[in-house]
N, C-alpha and C positions, 0 to 999 in steps of 0.2 A: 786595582788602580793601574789602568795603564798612561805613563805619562813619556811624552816623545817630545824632542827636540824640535822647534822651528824653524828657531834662528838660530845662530851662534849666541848662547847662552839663555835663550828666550824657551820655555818649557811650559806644555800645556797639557792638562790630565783631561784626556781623551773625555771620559765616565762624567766630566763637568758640563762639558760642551752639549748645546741643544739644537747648534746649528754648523755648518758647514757650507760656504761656497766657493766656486773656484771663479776667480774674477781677474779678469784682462787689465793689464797695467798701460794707464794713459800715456807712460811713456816710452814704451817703445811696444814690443809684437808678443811681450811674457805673458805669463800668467801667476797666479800664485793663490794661494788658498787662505781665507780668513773664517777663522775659528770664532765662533762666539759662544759668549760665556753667559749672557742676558741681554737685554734689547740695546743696551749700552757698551758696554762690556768686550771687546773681542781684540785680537792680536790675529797677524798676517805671516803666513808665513816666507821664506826665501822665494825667488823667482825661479819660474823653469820653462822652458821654451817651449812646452807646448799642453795640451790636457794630458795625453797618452804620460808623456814624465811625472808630472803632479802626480798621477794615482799610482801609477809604480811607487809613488819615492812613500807617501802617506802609507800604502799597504805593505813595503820593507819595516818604516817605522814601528809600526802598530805590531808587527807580526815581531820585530826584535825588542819591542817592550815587555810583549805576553813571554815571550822568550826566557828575559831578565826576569821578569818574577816568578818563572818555574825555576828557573837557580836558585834567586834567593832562597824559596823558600824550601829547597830540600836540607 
């Protein structure tokens, strides 16, 4: 299970998700990434200024989730 923070307190288990995009905010020049969970279903994450930040920030995420569960589980 790997599960990563989005938002400030908003949490979503990676292994759920079947979709993934990164979509431009109509209100100003951000970006930010919305996770879906079913064709209904999905949660956004924080803004970041530009694509290049979104996939740095997702692959520190993910790579400190796998992280955490090689802790726990020794």
């Amino acid at each position: 299970m790997i599960i990563i923070e989005v938002k400030k307190n908003i949490f979503v288990n990676i292994e759920n998700i079947f979709r993934m995009d990164i979509l431009h905010s109509e209100d100003n020049n951000k970006v930010y990434w919305r996770f879906y969970a079913n064709d209904e279903s999905f949660c956004s994450s924080k803004e970041f200024s530009d694509v290049q930040e979104a996939n740095i920030w997702l692959s520190m995420q993910i790579a400190r989730a796998q992280g955490s569960e090689e802790i726990i589980s020794l």
